[in-house]
C-alpha positions as CSV (number, residue, x, y, z in Angstrom):
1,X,-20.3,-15.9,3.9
2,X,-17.3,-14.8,6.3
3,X,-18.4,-13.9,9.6
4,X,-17.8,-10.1,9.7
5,X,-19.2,-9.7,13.2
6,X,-15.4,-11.5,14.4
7,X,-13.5,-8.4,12.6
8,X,-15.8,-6.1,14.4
9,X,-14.8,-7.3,17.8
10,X,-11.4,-7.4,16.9
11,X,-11.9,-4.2,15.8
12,X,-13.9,-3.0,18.6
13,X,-16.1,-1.0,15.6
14,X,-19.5,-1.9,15.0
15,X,-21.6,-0.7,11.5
16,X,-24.3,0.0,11.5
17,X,-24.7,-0.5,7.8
18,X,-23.4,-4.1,7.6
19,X,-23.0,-4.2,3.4
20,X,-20.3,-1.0,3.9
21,X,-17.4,-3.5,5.8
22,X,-18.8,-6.5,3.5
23,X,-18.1,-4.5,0.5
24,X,-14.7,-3.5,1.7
25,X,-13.3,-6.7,1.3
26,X,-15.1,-7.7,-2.1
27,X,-12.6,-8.0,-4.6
28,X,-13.8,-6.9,-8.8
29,X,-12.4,-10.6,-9.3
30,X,-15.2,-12.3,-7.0
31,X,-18.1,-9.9,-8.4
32,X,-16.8,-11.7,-11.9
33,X,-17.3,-15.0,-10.5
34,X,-20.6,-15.0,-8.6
35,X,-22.7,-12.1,-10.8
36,X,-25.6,-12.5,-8.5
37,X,-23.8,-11.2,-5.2
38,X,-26.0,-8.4,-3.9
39,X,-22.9,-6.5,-3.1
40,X,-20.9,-4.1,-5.5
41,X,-16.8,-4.5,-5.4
42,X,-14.6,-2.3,-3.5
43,X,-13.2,0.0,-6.0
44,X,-15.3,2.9,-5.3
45,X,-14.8,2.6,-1.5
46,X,-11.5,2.3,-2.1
47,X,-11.3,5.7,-4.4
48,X,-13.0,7.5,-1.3
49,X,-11.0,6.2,1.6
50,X,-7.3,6.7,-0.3
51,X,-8.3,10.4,-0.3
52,X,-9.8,10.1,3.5
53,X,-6.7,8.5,4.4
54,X,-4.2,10.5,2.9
55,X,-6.1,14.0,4.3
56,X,-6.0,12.3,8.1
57,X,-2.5,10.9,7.8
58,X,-1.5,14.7,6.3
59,X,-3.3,16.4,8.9
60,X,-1.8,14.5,11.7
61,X,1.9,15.1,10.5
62,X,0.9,18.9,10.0
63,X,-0.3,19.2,13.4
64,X,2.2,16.6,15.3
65,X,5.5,18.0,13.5
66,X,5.2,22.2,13.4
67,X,8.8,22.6,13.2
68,X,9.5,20.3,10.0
69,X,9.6,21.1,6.7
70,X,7.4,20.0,4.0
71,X,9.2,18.0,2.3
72,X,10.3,15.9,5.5
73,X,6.5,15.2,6.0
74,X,5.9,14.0,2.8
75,X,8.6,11.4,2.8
76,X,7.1,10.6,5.7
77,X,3.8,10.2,4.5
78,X,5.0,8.5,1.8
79,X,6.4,5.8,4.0
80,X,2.8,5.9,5.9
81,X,0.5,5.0,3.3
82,X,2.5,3.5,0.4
83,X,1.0,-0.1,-0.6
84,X,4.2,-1.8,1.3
85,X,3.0,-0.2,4.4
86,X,-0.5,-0.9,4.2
87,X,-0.9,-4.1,3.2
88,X,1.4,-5.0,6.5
89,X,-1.2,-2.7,8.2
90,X,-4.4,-4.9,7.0
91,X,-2.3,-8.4,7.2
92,X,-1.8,-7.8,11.1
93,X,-5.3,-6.5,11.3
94,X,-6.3,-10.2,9.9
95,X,-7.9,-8.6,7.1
96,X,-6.7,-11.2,4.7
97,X,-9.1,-14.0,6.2
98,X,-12.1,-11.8,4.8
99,X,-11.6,-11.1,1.8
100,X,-14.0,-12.0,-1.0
101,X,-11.9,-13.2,-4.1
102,X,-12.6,-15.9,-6.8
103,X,-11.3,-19.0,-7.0
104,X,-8.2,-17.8,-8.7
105,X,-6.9,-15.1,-7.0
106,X,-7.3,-17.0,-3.5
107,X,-4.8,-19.2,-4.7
108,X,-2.4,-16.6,-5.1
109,X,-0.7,-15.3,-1.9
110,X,2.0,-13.4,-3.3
111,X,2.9,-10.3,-4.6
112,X,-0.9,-9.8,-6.3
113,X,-2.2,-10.5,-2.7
114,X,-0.8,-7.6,-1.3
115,X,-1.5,-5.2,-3.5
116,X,-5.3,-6.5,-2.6
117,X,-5.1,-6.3,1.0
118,X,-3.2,-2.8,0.6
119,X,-6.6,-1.5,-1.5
120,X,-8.8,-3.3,1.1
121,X,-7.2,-1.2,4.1
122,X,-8.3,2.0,2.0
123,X,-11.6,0.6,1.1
124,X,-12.2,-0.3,4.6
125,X,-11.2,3.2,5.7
126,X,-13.7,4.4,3.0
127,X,-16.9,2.1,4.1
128,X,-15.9,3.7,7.9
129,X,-16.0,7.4,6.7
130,X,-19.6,6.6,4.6
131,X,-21.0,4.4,7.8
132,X,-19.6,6.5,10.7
133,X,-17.8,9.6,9.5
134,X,-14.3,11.8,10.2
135,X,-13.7,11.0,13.7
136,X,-13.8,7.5,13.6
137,X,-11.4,7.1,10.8
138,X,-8.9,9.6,12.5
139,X,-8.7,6.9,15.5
140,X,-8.6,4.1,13.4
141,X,-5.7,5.3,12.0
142,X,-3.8,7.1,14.6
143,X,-4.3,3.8,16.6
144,X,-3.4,1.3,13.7
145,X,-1.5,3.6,11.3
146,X,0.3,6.2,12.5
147,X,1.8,4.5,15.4
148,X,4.9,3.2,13.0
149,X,6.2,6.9,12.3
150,X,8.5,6.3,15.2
151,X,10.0,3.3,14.2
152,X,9.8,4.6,10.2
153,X,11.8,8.2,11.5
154,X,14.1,6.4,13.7
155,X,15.5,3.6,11.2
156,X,15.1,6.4,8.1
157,X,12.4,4.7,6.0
158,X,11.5,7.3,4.6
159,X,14.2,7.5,2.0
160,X,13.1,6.0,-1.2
161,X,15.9,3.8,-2.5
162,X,15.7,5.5,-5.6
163,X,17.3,8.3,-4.4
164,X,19.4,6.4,-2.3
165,X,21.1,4.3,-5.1
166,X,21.5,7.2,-7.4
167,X,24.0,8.6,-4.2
168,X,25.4,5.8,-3.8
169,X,26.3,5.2,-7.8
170,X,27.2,8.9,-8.3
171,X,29.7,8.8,-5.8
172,X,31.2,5.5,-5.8
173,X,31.1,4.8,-9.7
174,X,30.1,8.1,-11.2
175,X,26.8,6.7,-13.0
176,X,23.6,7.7,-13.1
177,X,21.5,4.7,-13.1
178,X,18.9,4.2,-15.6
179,X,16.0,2.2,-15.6
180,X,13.8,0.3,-18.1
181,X,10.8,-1.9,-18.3
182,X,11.6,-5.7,-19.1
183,X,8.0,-6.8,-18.9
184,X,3.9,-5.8,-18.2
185,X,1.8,-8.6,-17.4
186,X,-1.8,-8.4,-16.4
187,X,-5.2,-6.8,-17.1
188,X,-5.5,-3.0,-17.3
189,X,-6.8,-2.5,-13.9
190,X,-4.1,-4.8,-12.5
191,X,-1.3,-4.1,-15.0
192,X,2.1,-5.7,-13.6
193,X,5.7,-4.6,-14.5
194,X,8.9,-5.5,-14.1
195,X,11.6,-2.8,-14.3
196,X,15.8,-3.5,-14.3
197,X,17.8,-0.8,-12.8
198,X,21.2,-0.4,-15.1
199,X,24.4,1.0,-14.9
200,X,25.9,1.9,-17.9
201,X,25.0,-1.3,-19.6
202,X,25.4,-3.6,-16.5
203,X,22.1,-4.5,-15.4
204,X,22.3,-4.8,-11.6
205,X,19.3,-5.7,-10.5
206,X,14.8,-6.0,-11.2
207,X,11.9,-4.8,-9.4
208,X,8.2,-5.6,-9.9
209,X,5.1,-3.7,-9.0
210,X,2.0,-3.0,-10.1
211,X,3.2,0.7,-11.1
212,X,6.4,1.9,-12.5
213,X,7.1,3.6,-9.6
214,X,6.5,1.0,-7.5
215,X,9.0,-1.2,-9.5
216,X,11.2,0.7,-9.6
217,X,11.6,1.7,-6.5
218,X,12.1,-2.0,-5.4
219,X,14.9,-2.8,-8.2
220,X,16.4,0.4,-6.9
221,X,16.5,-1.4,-3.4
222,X,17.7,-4.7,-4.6
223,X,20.6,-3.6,-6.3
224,X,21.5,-1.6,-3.2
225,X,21.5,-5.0,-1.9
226,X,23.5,-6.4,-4.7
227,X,25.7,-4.0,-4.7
228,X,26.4,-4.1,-0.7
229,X,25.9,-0.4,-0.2
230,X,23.6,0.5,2.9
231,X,20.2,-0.1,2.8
């Protein structure tokens, strides 16, 4: 077993119910492989702190930001807690040394990775509202989290490239890009796809994610890239 008393230095949070930050990091994957674990897998914990996280990272904006208009925060808070953004968040947190996988998935360090470390961060976040409550989450974050808004508002990463490309295609070609799946791969609770953005029949670029949204979003910022418009 990892040594979970290491995170909670660097953390500088202690538990006081030790399974909660264990479970955190247990992956559906390893519970498959060792049946006998004592421990349950994240999913549930994760369920929980996705909404904890989302309501701290709202209320923050809300408070922080009186004069800006809704839909300015929610880009924003798109940006915050996307799975991009929060699988950064748990790789400089050194998160990925404690994860429990199987012997398959910690072979894979790629794309399927990150999406694990982005629903670790939010199980984590979960196990800390369960062990310790509201308070310590909001400092957890605000600390870890929110302290990239400035650097997210100042270089405008907020805009989704979707919207972006669409601009940028309208006005310089006058298309409307269109977008359609090439390929799924995957279990159900991992489903994978791969999306290519078109225009007219010209396929400019592909994106992969574990939602459409997600992949499509990424083809939309590659062929922005292809394309040499700004980015």
């Amino acid at each position: 077993m990892k040594d979970f008393s290491q995170l909670e230095k660097n953390l500088s949070i202690s538990f006081k119910n030790k399974d909660l930050l264990i479970q955190a990091f247990c992956h559906r994957s390893y519970i498959n492989e060792n049946p006998k674990f004592s421990l349950d897998h994240n999913e549930r914990l994760e369920f929980l702190g996705d909404a904890v996280l989302e309501l701290i990272v709202t209320e923050s904006l809300y408070l922080d930001y009186p004069k800006k208009p809704e839909g300015e925060l929610t880009a924003w808070r798109a940006s915050l807690v996307n799975a991009d953004s929060l699988a950064n968040a748990a790789k400089s947190l050194d998160f990925n040394n404690y994860l429990l996988l199987s012997r398959g998935e910690a072979k894979d360090s790629g794309k399927a990775r990150s999406f694990i470390l982005a629903n670790a961060y939010e199980a984590f976040i979960g196990s800390l509202y369960i062990d310790q409550g509201y308070e310590p989450c909001k400092k957890f974050i605000k600390d870890r989290l929110m302290i990239k808004l400035p650097d997210i508002i100042k270089n405008e990463l907020f805009k989704d490239s979707k919207s972006r490309f669409q601009e940028e295609a309208q006005e310089k070609e006058n298309v409307t890009p269109s977008y359609s799946v090439i390929g799924e791969s995957g279990p159900d609770h991992a489903k994978h796809f791969e999306i290519g953005v078109y225009l007219n029949n010209e396929l400019v670029a592909k994106g992969q994610g574990f939602s459409k949204q997600e992949a499509e979003e990424k083809a939309a910022a590659a062929a922005l890239k292809a394309k040499g418009w700004k980015i």
